[in-house]
C-alpha positions, -999 to +999 in steps of 0.1 A: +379+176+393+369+146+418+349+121+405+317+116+424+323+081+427+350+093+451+335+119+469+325+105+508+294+126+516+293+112+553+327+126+559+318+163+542+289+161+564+309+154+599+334+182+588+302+207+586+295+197+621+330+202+635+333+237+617+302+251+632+314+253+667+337+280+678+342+302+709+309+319+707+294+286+699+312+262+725+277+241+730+255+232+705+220+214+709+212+196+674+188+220+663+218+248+667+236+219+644+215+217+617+208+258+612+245+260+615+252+236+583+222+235+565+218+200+571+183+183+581+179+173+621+183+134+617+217+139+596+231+170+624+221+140+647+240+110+638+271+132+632+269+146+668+264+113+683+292+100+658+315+123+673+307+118+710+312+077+702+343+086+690+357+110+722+354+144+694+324+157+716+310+154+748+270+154+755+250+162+785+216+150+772+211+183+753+240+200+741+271+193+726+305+202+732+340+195+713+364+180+735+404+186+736+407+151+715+398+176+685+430+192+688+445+162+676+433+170+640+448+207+637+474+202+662+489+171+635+482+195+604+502+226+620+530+202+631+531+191+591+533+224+579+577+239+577+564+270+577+559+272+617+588+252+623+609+281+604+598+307+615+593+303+655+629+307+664+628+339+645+594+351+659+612+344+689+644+366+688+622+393+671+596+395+702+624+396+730+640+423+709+611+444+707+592+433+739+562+430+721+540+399+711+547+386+675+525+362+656+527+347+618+492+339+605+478+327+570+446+332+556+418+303+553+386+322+536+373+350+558+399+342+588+430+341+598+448+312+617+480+318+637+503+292+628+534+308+653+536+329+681+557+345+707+541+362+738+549+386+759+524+400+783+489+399+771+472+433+756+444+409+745+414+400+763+416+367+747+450+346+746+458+334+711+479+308+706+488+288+668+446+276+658+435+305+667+415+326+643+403+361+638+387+377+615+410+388+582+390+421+572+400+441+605+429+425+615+464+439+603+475+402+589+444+401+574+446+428+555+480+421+543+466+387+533+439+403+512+461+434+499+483+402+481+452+388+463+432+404+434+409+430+441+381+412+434+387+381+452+396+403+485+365+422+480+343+389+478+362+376+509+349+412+526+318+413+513+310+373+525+323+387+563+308+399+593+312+435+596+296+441+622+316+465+641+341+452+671+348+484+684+335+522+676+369+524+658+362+496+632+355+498+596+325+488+586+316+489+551+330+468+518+342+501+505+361+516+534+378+483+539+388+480+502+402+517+505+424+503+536+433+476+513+445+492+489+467+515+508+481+480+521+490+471+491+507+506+482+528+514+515+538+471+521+525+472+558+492+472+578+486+492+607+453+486+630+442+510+658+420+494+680+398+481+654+400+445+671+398+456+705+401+485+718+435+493+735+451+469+714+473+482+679+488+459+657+515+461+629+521+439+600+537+431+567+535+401+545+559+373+545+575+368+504+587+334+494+617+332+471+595+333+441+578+361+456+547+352+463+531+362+496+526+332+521+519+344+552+517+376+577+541+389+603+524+409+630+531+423+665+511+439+687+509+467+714+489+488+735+475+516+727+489+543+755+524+553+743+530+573+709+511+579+684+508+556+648+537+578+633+558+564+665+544+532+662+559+529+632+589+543+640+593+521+665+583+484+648+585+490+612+623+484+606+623+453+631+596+437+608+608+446+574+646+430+588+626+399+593+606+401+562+643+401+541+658+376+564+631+353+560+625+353+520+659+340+516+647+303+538+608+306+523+602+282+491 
């Protein structure tokens, strides 16, 4: 356990404040700040006004704004990371192969983060690129991410999320999630229909290690006008599960 003596409060506090913005929260006035992270007015202030000194946030008088500088920080921690650096060419040869969009992810609390991609066109309304995060209940990674954990931790990680539905096709209760869960675990694959978005399906299984632990999530996605799930599968399945074997063997 740390000892408090080492613990740098300031810098836990300036983390708070970079966390709280995101793309439905792109500018920020310092009341917005403080709500966000639970931190008093004067404290949400200084860290604001220590990140625009420092080129992390622009200012117009009343609201703040991250600037591209941030990118810096995860752009650094995703270039540290072998995983991405494995698994793009692969991601690669497995999207022009299929013609669909692939994407690796792994799980941070209630989100997924795509750490590689490979695009075709877009069947998203929203580009994603590697930092960008969704949620992990209705998303096929994420639920591959939560089948691999214990039931109860998954169900805490469901039950701490916002279920609020994204389309009339998404779950939205602890309970029917967990049941989808479940069968994740079972059948070794996840399979959304427009739960995210609608239009949009998406396939995934887990990515093993050699030990056999599961590390991350291979997806790809599609629209939602050719087939139905039974062809979907048909289709993907077998391209993903090849990938799956071939990659266990380079995953430590």
């Amino acid at each position: 356990m740390l000892n408090k003596t080492d613990f740098v409060a300031s810098l836990a506090k300036g983390l708070r404040v970079l966390e709280c913005f995101a793309a439905e929260r792109s500018r920020l006035a310092i009341a917005d700040v403080a709500d966000a992270t639970g931190l008093d007015r004067a404290t949400a202030r200084r860290c604001l006004l220590t990140l625009h000194e420092l080129g992390y946030a622009d200012y117009d008088g009343k609201f703040f704004s991250l600037t591209p500088r941030v990118l810096r920080l995860g752009v650094g921690a995703l270039a540290a990371l072998p995983l991405p650096q494995i698994v793009q060419p692969w991601l690669d040869q497995l999207s022009e192969q299929i013609g669909q969009s692939c994407s690796v992810s792994i799980l941070d609390d209630k989100e997924i983060v795509y750490i590689a991609r490979a695009a075709q066109k877009r069947v998203m309304s929203v580009g994603l690129m590697p930092g960008s995060r969704l949620p992990a209940h209705c998303t096929s990674m994420g639920r591959v991410l939560l089948a691999a954990l214990p039931e109860g931790e998954a169900r805490a990680i469901i039950e701490a999320s916002d279920l609020t539905p994204r389309t009339p096709r998404s779950l939205a209760s602890v309970d029917d999630i967990m049941r989808v869960v479940a069968e994740v675990r079972v059948n070794g694959y996840s399979l959304v229909d427009q739960e995210v978005e609608l239009g949009l399906r998406s396939l995934a299984v887990p990515l093993v290690n050699t030990r056999g632990k599961v590390i991350a999530a291979l997806n790809t996605g599609m629209a939602a006008i050719h087939g139905d799930l039974e062809q979907v599968l048909r289709d993907y399945l077998p391209a993903l599960l090849r990938l799956q074997q071939s990659l266990r063997r380079l995953l430590n």
